[in-house]
C-alpha positions in Angstrom: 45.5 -11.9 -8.3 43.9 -12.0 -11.5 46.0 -14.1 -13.3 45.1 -17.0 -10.1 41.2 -16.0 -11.1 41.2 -16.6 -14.4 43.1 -19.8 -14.2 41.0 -20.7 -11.8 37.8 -20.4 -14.2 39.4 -21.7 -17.2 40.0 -24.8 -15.6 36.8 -25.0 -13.4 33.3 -22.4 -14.4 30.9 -22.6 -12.0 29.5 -19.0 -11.5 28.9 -17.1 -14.2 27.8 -13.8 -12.5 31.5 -13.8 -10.7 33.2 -14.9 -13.5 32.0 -12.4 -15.9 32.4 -9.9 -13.2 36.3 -11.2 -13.6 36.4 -10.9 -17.2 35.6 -7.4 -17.3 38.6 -6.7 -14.8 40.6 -9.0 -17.1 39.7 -6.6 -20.2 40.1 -3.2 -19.2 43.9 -4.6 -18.2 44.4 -5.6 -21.9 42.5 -2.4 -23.0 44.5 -0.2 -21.5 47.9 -2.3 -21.9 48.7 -3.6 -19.0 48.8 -7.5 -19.5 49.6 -8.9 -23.0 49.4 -11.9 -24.5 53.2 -11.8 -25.1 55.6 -9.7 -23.9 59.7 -9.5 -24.3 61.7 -10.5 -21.1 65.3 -11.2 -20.1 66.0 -11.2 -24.0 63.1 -13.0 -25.7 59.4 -13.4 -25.7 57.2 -14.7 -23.8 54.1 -16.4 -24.4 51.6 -15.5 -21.6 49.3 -18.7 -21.5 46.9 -17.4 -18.6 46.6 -14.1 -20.8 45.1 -16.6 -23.5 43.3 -18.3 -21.3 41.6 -15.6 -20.3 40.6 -14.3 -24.0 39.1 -17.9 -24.5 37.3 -18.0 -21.4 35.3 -14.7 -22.7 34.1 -16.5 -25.8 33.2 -19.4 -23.2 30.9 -16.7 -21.0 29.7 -14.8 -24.0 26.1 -15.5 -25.7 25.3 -14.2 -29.1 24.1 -10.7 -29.4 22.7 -8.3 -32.0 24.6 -5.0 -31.3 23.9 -1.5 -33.3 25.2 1.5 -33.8 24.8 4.5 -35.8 26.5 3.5 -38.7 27.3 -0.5 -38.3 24.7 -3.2 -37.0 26.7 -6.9 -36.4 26.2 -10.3 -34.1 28.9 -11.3 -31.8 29.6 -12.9 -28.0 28.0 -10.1 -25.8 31.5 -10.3 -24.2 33.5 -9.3 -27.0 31.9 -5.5 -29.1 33.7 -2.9 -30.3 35.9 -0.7 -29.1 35.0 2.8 -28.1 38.0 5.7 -28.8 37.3 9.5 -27.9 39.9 12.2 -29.5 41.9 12.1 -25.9 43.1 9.0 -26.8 45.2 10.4 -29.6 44.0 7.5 -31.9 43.6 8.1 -35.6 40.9 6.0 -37.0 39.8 7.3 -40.3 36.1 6.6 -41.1 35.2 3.4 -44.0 35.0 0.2 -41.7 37.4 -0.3 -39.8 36.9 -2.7 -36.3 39.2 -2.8 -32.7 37.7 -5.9 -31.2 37.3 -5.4 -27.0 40.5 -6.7 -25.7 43.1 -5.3 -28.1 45.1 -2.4 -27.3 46.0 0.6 -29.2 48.9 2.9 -28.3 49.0 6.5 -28.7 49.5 7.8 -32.3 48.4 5.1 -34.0 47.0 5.4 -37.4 44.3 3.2 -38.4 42.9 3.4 -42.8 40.2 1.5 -43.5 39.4 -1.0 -43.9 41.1 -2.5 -41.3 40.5 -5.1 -38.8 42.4 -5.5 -35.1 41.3 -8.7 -33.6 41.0 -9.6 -29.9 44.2 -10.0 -27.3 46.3 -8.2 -30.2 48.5 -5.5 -29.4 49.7 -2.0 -31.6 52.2 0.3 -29.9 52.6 3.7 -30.7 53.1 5.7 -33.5 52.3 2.3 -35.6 49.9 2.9 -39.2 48.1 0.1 -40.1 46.9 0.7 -43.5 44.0 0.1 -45.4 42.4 -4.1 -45.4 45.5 -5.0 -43.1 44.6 -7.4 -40.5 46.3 -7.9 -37.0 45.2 -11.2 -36.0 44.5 -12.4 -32.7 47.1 -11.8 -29.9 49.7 -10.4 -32.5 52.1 -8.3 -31.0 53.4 -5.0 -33.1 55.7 -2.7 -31.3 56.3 0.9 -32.1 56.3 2.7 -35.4 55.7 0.0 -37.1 54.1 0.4 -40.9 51.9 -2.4 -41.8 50.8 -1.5 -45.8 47.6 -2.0 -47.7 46.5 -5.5 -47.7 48.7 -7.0 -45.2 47.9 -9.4 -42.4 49.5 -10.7 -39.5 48.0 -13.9 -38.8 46.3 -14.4 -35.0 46.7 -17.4 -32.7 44.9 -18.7 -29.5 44.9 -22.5 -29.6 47.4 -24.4 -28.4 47.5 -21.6 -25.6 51.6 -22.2 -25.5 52.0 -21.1 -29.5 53.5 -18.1 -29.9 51.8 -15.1 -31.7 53.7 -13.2 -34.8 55.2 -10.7 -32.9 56.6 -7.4 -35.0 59.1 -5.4 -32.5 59.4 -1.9 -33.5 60.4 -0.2 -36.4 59.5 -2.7 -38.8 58.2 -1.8 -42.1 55.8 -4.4 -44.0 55.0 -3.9 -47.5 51.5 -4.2 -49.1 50.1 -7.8 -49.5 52.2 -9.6 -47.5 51.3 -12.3 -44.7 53.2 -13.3 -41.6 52.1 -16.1 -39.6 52.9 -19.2 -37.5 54.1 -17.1 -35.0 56.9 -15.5 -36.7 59.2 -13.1 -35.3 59.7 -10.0 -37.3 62.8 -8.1 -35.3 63.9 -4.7 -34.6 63.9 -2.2 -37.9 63.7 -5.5 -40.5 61.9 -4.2 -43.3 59.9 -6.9 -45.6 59.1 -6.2 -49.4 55.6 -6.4 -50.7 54.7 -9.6 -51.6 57.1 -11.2 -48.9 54.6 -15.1 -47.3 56.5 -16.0 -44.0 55.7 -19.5 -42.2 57.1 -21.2 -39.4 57.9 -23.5 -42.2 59.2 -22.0 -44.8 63.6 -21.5 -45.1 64.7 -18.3 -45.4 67.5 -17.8 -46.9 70.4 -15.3 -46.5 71.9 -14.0 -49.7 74.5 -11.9 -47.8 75.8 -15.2 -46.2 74.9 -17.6 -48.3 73.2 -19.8 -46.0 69.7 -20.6 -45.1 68.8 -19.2 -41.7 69.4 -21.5 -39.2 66.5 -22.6 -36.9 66.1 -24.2 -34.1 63.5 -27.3 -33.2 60.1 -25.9 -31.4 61.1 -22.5 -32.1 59.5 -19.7 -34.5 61.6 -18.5 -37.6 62.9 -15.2 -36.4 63.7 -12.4 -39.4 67.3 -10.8 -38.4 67.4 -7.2 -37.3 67.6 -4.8 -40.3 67.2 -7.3 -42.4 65.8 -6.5 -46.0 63.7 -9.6 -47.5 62.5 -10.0 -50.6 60.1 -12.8 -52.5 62.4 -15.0 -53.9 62.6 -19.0 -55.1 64.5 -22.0 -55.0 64.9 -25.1 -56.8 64.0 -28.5 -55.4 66.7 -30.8 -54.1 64.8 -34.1 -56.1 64.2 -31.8 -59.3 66.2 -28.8 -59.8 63.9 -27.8 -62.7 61.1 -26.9 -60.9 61.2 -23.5 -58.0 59.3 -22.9 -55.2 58.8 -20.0 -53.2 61.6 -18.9 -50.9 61.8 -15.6 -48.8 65.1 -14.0 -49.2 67.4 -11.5 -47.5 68.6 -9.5 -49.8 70.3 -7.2 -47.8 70.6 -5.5 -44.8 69.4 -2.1 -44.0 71.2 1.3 -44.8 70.2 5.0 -45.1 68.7 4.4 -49.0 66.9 2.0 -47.1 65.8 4.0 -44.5 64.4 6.8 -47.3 62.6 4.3 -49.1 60.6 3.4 -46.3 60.1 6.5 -44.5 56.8 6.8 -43.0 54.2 9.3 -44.0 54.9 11.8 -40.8 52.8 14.8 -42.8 49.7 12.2 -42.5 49.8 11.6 -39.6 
């Protein structure tokens, strides 16, 4: 039903009082998790356009606004503050700045330094620590236990509704300063070094197979399960003398792995 109302008003807004009335359904469901901008089905993901359409059409509906609090005073769409935790929520949100933009959703046991920005339509699983000026952009998708370090940012997508989001599945660890975009796929337990840029455009090549990942036209560049990468370069075909960058699997993941990037359990 609400996926046929929101279509519905992207495509044609003529009352604002209903429509508004609509949005709020539309984001208490991706408050609380139960529609996503992207979700994994039959054995890949999904992008969920009307899910997207429906974050747009709340920017369409909202009018700026001056909105205060105790501590932080900022301007934004009236449609789109801050989100409110209480300690039942079992969210960990350690005070210096930190912002959860209406419309994202935060699982249980989630860790959250600061500074740290979560952006609308994104979504953070449980047990995840997102670490001090890391930013989950819009409609990113990080699954569970997931470690995104200091300085790290995942980058956010709306337009074109069909792109992709970078999606993180679970168990992924992400070193400090690095930035996945372009709709990347990060899978299951990969674990990328600090430092590590990953584009939809940039070759990533496998050191354990001596290859460059194979990709396929139209699709995102998808980081292997347990894979380890590391910053790396490579030379040009038309001037071998001069490198550029180049992501790297260096290996894939073992138990010294696994220690190195243990997370902080007594923290949390």
């Amino acid at each position: 039903m609400i996926k046929e109302q929101i279509e519905k008003l992207f495509d044609r807004l003529e009352n604002q009082e209903e429509a508004l009335d609509t949005f709020e359904t539309f984001k208490v469901l991706l408050n609380t998790g139960q529609i996503r901008a992207a979700e994994y089905n039959e054995g890949k993901w999904i992008v969920n356009e009307w899910v997207k359409k429906g974050i747009l059409l709340g920017f369409r509906l909202g009018k700026l606004e001056s909105m205060h609090d105790k501590e932080w005073g900022f301007i934004d769409k009236h449609t789109y503050g801050v989100r409110k935790f209480s300690a039942s929520d079992a969210i960990r949100i350690v005070p210096g700045g930190s912002t959860v933009r209406d419309t994202a959703y935060i699982g249980k046991n989630v860790t959250i330094m600061p500074p740290s920005f979560i952006n609308a339509g994104a979504y953070v699983d449980d047990g995840t620590m997102i670490d001090s000026h890391a930013l989950v952009g819009s409609c990113a998708q990080v699954g569970k236990n997931v470690h995104l370090s200091a300085g790290s940012m995942l980058g956010g997508v709306l337009e074109p509704i069909n792109a992709s989001p970078v999606i993180v599945e679970d168990d992924v660890f992400i070193g400090g300063n690095c930035g996945i975009y372009e709709g990347v796929i990060v899978k299951k337990s990969a674990v990328i070094a600090a430092g590590v840029v990953l584009t939809g455009s940039i070759p990533l090549y496998d050191s354990t197979k001596g290859i460059f990942v194979p990709r396929v036209k139209f699709q995102p560049l998808i980081i292997p399960p347990n894979s380890v990468v590391i910053p790396g370069s490579r030379s040009l075909k038309n001037n071998p003398k001069i490198n550029v960058y180049c992501p790297v699997i260096i290996k894939y993941r073992d138990d010294k792995t696994d220690e190195a990037v243990k997370l902080e359990d007594l923290l949390r």
